[in-house]
C-alpha positions in Angstrom: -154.0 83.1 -28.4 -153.3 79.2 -28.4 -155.2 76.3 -29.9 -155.1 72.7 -29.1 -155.3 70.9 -32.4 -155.3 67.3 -32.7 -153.0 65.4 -35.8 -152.3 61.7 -36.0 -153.7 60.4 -32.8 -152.7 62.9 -30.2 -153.0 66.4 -29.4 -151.0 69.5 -29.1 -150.9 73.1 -28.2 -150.0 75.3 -30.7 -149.6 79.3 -31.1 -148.8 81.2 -34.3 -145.2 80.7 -35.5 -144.6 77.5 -33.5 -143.1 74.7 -35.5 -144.0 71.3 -34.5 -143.8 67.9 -35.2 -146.2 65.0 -36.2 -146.8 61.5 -37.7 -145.8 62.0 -41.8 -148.7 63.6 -44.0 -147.4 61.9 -47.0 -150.0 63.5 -49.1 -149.1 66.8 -48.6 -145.1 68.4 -49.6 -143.0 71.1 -48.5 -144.1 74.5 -49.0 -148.5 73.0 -48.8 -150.9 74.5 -46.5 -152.5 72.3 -44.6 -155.7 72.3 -42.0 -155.9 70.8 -38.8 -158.9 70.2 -36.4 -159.1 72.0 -33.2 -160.3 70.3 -30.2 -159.9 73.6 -27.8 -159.0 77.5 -28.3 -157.9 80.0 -25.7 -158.2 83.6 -26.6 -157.0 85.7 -23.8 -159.8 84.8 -21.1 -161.8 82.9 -23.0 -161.9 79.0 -23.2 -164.0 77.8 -26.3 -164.3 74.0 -26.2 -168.0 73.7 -27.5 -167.5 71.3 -31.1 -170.7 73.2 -32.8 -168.4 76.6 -32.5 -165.5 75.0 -33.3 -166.7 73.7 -36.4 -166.0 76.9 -37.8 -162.6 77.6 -36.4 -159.4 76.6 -38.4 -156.0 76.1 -37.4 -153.6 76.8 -40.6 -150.3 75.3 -40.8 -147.6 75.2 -43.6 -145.5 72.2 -44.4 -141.8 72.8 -43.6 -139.8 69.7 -43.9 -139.9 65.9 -43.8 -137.8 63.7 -42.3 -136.9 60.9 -39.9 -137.0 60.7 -36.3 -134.3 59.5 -33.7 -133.4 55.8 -33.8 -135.1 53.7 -31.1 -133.1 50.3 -30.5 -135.3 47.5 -29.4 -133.3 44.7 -28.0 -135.0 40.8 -27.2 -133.3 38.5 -25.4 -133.9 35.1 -23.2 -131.8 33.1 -20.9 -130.8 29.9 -21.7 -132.3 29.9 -24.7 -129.9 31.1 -27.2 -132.8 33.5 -28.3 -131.2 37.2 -29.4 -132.9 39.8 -31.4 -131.9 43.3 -32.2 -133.9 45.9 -34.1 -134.4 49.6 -35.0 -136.8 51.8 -35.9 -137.0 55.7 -37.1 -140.4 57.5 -37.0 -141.1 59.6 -40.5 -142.0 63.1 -39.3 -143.9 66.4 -40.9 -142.6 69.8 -39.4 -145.4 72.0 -39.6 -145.4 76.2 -39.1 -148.2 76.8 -37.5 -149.2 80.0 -39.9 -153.4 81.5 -38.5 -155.8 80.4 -36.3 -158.8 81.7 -36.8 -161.4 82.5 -34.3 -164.7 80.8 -33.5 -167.4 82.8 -34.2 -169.2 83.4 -30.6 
């Protein structure tokens, strides 16, 4: 069984014990549970993408760790100008353990 769940902007498919990354949930600290929306769940042969049934599914996840993300060098240059500009930037980042998903009720 696999859920798509959707956190920060974009969507990702997640199972039970899968750790996975997204944008920081600065409310939350390690060891919280935490509740994400589902946009899509596949039990065995079974699609369920209808939002009325998913209103009543729940994807549980537990917060692992927080840190940053790989740097990302952006570089700016023109010609002739004498114009040079170098910059970094480092995403913050949640890991979450995906812990239940719980079934829509059909």
């Amino acid at each position: 069984m696999y859920a798509i769940v959707r956190t920060g902007g974009r969507q990702q498919k997640v199972a039970v014990g899968d750790v996975i990354e997204v944008d920081r949930m600065s409310t939350s600290k390690v060891g919280d549970s935490v509740e994400l929306s589902v946009v899509l769940v596949v039990d065995g042969e079974a699609v369920t993408s209808d939002p009325w049934v998913l209103a009543g599914a729940k994807v549980q996840a537990e917060v692992v760790d927080h840190h940053k993300g790989v740097k990302i060098d952006i570089q700016k240059y023109k010609n002739k100008t004498g114009y040079k500009k170098r910059i970094g930037h480092r995403q913050l980042h949640t890991a979450l353990k995906i812990t239940g998903i719980d079934a829509p009720a059909k």
